[in-house]
C-alpha positions in Angstrom: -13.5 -2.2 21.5 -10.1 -1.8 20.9 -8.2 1.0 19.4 -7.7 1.1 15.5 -4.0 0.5 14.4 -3.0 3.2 12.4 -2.2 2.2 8.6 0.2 3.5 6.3 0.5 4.4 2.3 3.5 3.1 0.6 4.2 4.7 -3.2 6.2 2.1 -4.6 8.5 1.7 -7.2 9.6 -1.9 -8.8 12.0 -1.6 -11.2 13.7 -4.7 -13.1 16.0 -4.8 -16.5 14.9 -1.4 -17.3 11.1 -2.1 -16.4 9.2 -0.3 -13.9 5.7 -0.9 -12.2 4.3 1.5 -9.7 2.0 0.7 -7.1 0.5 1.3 -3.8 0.0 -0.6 -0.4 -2.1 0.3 2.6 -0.4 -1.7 5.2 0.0 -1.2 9.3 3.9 -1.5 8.9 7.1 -1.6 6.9 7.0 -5.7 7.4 3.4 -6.1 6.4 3.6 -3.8 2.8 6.7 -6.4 2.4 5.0 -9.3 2.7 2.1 -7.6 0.2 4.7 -6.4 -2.8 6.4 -10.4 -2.8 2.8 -11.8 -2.9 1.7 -9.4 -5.6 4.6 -9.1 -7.4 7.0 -11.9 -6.2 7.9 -13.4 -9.9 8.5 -9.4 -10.8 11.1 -8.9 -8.3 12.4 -13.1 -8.7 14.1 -14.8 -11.1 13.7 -18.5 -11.2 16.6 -19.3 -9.9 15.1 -17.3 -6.8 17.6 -14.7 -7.4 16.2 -10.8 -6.5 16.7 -9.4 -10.0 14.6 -6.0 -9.0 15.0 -3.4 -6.4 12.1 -1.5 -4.2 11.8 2.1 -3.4 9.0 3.3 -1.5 7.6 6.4 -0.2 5.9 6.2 3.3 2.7 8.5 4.1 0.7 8.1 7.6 -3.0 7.7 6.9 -5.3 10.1 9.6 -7.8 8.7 11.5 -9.7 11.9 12.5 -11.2 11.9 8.9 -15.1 11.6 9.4 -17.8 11.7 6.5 -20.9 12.8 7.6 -23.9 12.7 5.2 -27.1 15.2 5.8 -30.2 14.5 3.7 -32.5 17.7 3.9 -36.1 16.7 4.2 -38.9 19.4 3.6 -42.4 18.0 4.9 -45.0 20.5 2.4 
């Protein structure tokens, strides 16, 4: 098995002619969250010319991968 990438949290901000949108990827890299905000919200940051009209700002949080959940059910036998 082989060891689990570690992911990432991005807070982002879109903004465009006064409009904002917030939003947030889990994504193993800065390239991958990329790729995610233009599919999602491609036309947002696009004009149709193809022109960026909108700018990105982002906030970048490592996820931990020691968090375990355990669940205990107590069973009494009577």
């Amino acid at each position: 098995m082989s060891p689990v990438q570690p992911r990432k949290r991005y807070i982002i901000k879109l903004e465009r002619n006064g409009e904002t949108v917030q939003i947030v990827v889990i994504a193993k890299n800065l390239e991958s969250m990329y790729k995610e905000v233009y599919r999602l919200y491609g036309d947002f940051l696009i004009d149709e010319k193809g022109n960026d009209t909108g700018t990105i700002s982002f906030e970048e949080i490592a996820l931990s991968s020691t968090v375990k959940q355990s669940l205990y059910i107590h069973t009494s036998k009577q």
